[in-house]
C-alpha positions in Angstrom: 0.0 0.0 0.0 1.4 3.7 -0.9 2.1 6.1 1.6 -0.8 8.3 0.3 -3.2 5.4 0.0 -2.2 4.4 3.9 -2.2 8.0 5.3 -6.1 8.2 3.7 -7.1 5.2 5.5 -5.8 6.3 8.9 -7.3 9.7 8.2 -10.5 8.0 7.8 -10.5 5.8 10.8 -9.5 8.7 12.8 -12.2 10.4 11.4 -14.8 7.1 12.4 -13.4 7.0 15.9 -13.8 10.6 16.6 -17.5 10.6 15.4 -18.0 7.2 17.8 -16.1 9.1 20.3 -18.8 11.8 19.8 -21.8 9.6 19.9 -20.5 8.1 22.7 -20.3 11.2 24.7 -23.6 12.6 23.1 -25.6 9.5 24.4 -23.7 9.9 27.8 -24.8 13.6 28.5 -28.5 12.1 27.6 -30.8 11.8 30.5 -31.2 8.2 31.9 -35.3 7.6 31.7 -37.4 5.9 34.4 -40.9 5.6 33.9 -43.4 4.3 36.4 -46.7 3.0 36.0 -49.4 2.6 38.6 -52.1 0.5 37.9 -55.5 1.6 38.7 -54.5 3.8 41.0 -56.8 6.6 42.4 -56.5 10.5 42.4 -57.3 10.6 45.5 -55.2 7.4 46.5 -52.0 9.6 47.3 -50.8 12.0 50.1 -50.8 15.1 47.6 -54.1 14.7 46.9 -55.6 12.9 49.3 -54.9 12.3 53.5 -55.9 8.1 54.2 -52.9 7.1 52.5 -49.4 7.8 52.5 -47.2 8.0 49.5 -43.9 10.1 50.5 -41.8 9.0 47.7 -44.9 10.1 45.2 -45.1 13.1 46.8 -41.2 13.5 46.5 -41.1 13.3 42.9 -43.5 16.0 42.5 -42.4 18.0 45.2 -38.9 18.1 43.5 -40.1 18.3 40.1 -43.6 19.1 38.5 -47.3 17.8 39.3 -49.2 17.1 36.3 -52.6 18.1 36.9 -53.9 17.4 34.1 -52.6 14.3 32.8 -55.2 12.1 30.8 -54.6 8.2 29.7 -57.3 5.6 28.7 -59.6 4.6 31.0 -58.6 1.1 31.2 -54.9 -0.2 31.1 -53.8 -2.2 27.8 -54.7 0.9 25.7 -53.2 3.2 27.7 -49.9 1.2 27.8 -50.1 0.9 23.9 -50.2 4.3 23.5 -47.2 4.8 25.7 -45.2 2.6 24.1 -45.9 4.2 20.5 -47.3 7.9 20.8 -50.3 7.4 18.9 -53.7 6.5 20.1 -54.2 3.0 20.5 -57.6 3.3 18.3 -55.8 3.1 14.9 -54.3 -0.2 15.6 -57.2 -1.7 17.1 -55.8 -2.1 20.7 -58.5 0.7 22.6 -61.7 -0.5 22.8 -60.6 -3.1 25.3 -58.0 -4.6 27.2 -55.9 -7.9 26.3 -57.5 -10.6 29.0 -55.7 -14.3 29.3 -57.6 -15.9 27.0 -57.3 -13.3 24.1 -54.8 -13.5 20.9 -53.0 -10.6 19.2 -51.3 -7.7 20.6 -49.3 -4.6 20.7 -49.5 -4.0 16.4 -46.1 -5.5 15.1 -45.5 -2.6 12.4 -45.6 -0.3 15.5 -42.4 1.2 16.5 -42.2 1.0 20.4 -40.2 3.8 22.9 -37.0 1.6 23.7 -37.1 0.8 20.3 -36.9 4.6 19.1 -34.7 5.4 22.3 -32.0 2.6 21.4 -31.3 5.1 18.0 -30.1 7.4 20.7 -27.6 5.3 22.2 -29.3 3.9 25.0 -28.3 1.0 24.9 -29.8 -0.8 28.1 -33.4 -0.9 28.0 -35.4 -2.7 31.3 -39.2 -3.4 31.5 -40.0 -5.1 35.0 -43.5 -5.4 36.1 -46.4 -5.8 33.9 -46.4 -6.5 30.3 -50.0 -6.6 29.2 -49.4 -6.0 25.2 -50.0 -9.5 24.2 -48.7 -13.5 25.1 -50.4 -15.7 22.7 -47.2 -15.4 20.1 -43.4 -14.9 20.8 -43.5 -11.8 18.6 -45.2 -10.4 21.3 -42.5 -10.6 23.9 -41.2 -7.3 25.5 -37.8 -8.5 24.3 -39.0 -8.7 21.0 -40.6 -5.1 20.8 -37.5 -3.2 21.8 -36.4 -4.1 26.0 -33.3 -5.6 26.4 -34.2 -7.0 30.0 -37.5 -8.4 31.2 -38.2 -9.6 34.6 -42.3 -9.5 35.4 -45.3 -11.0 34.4 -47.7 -11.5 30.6 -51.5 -10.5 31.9 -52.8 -8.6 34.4 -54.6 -9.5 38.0 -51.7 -12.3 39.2 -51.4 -13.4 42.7 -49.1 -11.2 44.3 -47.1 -14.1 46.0 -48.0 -17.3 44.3 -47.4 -14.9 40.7 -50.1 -17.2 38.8 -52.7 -16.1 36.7 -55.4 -19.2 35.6 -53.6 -21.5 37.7 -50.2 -21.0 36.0 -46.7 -19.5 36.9 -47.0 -15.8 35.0 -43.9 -14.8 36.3 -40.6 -14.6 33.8 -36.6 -13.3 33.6 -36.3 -12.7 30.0 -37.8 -15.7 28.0 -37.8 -18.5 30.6 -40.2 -19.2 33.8 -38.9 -17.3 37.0 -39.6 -19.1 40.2 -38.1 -16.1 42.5 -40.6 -16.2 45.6 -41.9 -13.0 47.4 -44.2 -9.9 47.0 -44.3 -8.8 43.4 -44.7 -5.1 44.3 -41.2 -5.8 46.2 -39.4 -8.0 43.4 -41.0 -5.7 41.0 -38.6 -2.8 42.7 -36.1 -5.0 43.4 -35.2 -5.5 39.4 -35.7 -2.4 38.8 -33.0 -1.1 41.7 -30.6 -4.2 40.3 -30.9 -2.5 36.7 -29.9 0.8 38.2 -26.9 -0.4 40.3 -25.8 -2.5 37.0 -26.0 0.4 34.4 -25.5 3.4 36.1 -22.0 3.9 34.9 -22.3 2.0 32.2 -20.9 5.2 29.7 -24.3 5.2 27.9 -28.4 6.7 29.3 -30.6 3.8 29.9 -34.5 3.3 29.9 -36.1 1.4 33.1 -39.6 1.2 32.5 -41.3 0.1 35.8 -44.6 -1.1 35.1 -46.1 -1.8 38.7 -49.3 -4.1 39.2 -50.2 -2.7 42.7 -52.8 -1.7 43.4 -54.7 -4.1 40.6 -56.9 -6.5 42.4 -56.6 -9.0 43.9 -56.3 -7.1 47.1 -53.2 -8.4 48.9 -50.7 -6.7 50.9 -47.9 -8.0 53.3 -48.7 -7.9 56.9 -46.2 -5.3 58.2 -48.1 -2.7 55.5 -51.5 -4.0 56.8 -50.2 -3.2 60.6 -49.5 0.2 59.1 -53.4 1.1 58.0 -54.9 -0.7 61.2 -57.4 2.5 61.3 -58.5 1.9 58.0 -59.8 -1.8 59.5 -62.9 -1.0 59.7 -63.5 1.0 56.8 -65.9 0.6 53.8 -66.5 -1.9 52.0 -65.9 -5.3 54.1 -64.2 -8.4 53.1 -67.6 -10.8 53.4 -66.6 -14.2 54.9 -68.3 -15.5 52.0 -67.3 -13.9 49.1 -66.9 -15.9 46.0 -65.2 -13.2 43.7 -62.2 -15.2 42.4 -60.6 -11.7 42.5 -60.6 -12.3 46.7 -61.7 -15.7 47.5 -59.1 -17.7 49.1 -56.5 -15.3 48.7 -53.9 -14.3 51.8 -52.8 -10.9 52.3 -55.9 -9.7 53.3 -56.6 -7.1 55.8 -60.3 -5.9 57.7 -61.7 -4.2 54.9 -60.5 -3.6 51.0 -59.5 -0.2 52.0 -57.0 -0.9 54.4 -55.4 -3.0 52.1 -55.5 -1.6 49.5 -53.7 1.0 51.5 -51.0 -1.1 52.0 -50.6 -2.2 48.2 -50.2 1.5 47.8 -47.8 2.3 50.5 -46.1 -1.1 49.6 -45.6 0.5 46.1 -44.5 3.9 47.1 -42.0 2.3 49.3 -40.5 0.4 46.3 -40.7 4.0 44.4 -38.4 5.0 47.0 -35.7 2.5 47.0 -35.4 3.3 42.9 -34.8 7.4 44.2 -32.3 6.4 46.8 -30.8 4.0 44.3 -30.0 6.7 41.8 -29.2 9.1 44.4 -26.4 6.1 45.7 -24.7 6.5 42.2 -24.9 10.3 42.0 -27.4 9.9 38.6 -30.1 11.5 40.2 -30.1 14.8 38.3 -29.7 13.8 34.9 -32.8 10.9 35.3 -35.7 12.1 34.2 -38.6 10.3 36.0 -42.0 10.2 34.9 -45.1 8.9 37.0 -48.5 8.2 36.1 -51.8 5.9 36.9 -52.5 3.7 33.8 -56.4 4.6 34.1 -58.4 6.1 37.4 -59.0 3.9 40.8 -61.7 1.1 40.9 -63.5 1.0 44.3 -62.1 0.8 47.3 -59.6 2.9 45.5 -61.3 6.6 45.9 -61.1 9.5 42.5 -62.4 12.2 44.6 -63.2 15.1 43.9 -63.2 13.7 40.2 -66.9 12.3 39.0 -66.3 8.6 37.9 -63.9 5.7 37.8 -61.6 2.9 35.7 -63.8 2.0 32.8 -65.4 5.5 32.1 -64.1 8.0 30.2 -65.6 11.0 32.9 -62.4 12.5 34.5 -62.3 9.8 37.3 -61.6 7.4 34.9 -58.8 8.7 32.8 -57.1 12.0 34.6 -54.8 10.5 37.0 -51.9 11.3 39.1 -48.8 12.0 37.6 -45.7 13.6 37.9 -42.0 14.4 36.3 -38.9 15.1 38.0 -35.7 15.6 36.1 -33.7 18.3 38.4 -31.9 19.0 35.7 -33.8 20.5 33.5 -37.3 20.9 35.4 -37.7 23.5 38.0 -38.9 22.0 41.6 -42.5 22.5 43.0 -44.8 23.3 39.7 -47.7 22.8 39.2 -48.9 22.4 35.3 -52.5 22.8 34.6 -52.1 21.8 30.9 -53.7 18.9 29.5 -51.1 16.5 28.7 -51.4 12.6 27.5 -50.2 9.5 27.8 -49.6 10.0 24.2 -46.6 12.7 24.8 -44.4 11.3 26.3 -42.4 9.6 23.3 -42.6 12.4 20.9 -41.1 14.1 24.4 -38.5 11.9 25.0 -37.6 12.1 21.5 -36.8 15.7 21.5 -35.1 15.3 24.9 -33.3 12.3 22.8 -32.2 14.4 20.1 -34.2 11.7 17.4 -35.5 13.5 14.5 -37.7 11.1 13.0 -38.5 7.4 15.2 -38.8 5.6 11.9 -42.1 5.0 12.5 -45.9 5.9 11.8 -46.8 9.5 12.1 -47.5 10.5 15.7 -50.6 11.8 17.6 -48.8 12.2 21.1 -47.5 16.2 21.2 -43.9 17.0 22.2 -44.5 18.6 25.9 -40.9 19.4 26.7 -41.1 23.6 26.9 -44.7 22.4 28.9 -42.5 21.0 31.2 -39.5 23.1 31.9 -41.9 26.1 31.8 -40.8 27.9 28.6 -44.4 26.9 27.0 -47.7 28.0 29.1 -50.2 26.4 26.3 -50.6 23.3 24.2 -53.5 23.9 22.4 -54.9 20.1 20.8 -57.7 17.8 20.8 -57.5 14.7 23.3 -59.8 11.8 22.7 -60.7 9.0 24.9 -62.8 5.8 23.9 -63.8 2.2 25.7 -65.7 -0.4 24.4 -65.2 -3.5 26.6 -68.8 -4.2 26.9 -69.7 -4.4 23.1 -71.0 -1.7 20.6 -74.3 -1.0 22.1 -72.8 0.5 25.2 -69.8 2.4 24.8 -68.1 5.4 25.9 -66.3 8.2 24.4 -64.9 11.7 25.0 -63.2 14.3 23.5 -61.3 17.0 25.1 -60.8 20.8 23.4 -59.4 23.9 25.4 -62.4 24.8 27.3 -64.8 22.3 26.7 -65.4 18.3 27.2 -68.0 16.3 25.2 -68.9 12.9 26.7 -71.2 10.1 24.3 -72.4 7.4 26.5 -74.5 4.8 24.3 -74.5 2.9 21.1 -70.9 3.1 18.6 -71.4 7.1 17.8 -70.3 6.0 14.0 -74.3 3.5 14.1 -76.3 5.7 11.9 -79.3 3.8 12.7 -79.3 4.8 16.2 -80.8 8.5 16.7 -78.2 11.0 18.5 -81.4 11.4 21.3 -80.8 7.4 22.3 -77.0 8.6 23.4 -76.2 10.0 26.7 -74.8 13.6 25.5 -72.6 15.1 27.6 -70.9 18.8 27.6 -68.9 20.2 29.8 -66.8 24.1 30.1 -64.6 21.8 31.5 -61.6 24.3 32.6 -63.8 26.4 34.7 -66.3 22.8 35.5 -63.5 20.2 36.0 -65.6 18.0 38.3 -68.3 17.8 35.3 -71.2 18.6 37.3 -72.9 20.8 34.6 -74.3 19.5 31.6 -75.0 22.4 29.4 -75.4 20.7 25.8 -78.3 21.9 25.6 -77.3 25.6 25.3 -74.8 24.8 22.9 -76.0 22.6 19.9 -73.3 24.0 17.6 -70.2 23.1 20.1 -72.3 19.4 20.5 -72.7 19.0 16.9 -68.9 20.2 16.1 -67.4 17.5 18.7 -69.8 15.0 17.7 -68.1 15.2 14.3 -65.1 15.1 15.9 -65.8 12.2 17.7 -67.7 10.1 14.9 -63.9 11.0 12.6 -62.3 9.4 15.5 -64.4 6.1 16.2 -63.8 5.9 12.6 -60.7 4.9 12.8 -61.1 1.3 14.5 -60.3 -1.3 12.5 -62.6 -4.1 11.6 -60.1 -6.6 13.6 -59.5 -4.6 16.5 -59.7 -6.1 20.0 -62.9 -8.2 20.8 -64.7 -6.7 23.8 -63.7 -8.2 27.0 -65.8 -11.5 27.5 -66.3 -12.7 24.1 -64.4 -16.4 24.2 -64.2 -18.0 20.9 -63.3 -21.5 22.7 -62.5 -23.0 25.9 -59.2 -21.7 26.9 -56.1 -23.2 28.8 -52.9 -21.3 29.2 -49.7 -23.3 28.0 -47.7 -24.0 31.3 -45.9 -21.4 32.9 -47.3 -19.1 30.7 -45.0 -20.1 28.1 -45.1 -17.6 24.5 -46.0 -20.1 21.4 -42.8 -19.7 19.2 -40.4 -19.9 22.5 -37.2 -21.2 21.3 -37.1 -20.3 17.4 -34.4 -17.4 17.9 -35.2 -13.5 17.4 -37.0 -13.6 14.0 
């Protein structure tokens, strides 16, 4: 090789190392990003907004960052994580009318791009989902691993047995691909992954995403005794444990205090606890500023859980059901101790981490979530959009849908809006001046037929969008169903394809 030929090729290598170098650094100056999901907890269900339980390490991250006050999601919990995990509104992939129960195929759309997928273009490069999957289990393609995570530790379906960890009678509990027979509290091992992640990859020379997805408080209702001792006053509070309940939820179960309140309590404090080992954790390792924490409720509280002074619950798309608690701290970049009053979404937050990122373009479908960023930090004051909100679990002749515009709420109650051979006067019609009415508690339709009929349109363009082989609603069973053992995925074992 000639001198001039050789001196070109080191030229360019220097020139690749110093762009890797670059990257390198880039990623490393990227905020680490936890997120942590609560699953139907209430608004009133924590110390900041309510007084019967307490939720210090909640209250800590909005103490030292910003309360989102008006955060909405989906008013039950496979949509809203589906919308989380892409930025787009879980309607137009058919994965919003209901959520994904054991005995249901499909999942999370495949040609969807997820967050840790679009956050790995960014350099990080360790991406860890412990808790609650909830996307889909009848097909390997399914798999967290598969959609983007690098680490799994948690469980397929909703509603397991906090310490037996089985769901239908079998083992739903998994590290990675294979069955994970760890014993203890799921709230507890649930933190304790996430804490190992943090210790493992916190100088690791690149950001990493830890996506917590915590089952508590999702019945059933079971908490650890020493968290039970702790709500002792709450014993006799309503509603009782009957001696002779047959709910499968609560029948047979141990871990049960006096009433569902006080242990529900528990599950919460038991939670809040675990949210406060991951704080200390990245306090331990000096990260603390530069991780960006964001906290939310996947949908409102179900009783005993309490959405005062909201009007409704989980299942309803009335602000009870799908404004929740939530919260982001990232010291910094996010002043302490705000409060922001504009509506933001499940929706936002990965167009927001994308800008915080540095990613142009995720690669994937065109987004409906709104980067919030200058929301956040307090450079923006306004985020003027549409928010829509839609369940159908119990089938087309009794569903529920809202949309959201600055000022005003419409809620359709009833019959799929998009039935033409239904009359608008068989609907429940619902309007709201919902910034100056934000507990709904005046229905003024009536004076305003033209903001009705221009949201209706709204909403019927949005219904639209649900495709033909969307979700079933909840209890339609094609078949008799058993789960493969130990909740195995079919297609386990034929590699990453």
């Amino acid at each position: 090789m000639s001198f001039r030929k050789l001196a070109a090729s080191l030229s360019s290598l220097l020139g690749i190392c110093a762009a890797l170098i670059s990257w390198t650094a880039g990623a490393a100056e990227r905020p680490n990003v936890i997120v942590v999901v609560a699953d139907d907890l209430g608004w009133a269900d924590v110390s900041f907004h309510g007084e019967q339980i307490k939720t210090p390490n909640i209250d800590r991250l909005v103490s030292e960052g910003a309360e989102l006050a008006r955060f909405y999601v989906c008013p039950v919990c496979s949509p809203t994580r589906a919308g989380l995990m892409t930025g787009r509104y879980p309607i137009r992939y058919g994965l919003m009318r209901a959520v994904i129960p054991p005995w249901r195929k499909g999942g999370l759309d495949l040609s969807e791009a997820t967050l840790p997928q679009v956050l790995a273009k960014a350099g990080y490069r360790h991406r860890g989902i412990f808790g609650k999957w909830h996307l889909g289990h009848s097909d390997i393609r399914y798999h967290p691993l598969r959609r983007g995570f690098t680490e799994f530790i948690g469980h397929y379906n909703g509603a397991i047995d906090y310490f037996t960890h089985e769901r239908e009678g079998e083992l739903d509990w998994h590290r990675d691909y294979e069955s994970n027979h760890d014993e203890g509290y799921t709230t507890d091992l649930i933190a304790d992954a996430a804490v190992a992640f943090i210790h493992q990859h916190a100088k690791g020379g690149s950001p990493f995403l830890c996506y917590v997805p915590f089952n508590a408080p999702h019945s059933p209702l079971q908490a650890k005794g020493g968290d039970l001792s702790e709500y002792g006053h709450l014993a006799n509070a309503e509603p009782q444990f009957g001696t002779g309940t047959k709910d499968p939820a609560l029948f047979g179960l141990r871990g049960r205090g006096k009433s569902k309140r006080q242990t529900l309590a528990a599950m919460i404090s038991s939670m809040d606890q675990g949210i406060g080992r991951i704080l200390d954790t990245l306090e331990t390792h000096g990260i603390d500023d530069n991780t960006l924490v964001w906290f939310f409720a996947d949908n409102g509280g179900v009783a005993p859980g309490d959405n005062r002074p909201l009007r409704g619950a989980k299942g309803t798309v009335f602000e009870g059901g799908i404004r929740v608690a939530a919260s982001v701290r990232w010291p910094k970049r996010i002043p302490a101790g705000r409060r922001i009053d504009v509506p933001l979404a499940y929706i936002d937050v990965l167009p927001t981490l994308m800008r915080i990122a540095e990613i142009d373009s995720h690669g994937g479908k065109p987004l409906d979530g709104a980067d919030a960023l200058d929301v956040l930090t307090g450079d923006r004051k306004t985020l003027p959009r549409d928010l829509f909100s839609y369940i159908g679990q119990s089938g087309e002749a009794d569903e529920k849908i809202a949309l959201i515009e600055p000022g005003w709420k419409l809620v359709v109650n009833g019959a799929n809006i998009t039935d033409d051979s239904i009359a608008q006067t068989e609907r429940e019609i619902l309007l709201y001046r919902i910034d100056s009415d934000p507990y709904e508690t005046v229905n003024v339709a009536d004076q305003q037929p033209r903001v009705v009929q221009r949201m209706w349109d709204k909403l019927r363009e949005f219904r639209a969008l649900q495709p033909a082989e969307a979700v079933p609603p909840y209890r339609s069973r094609e078949n008799r169903f058993t789960p493969l053992p130990n909740w195995e995925m079919p297609g386990h074992g034929k590699g990453p394809g």
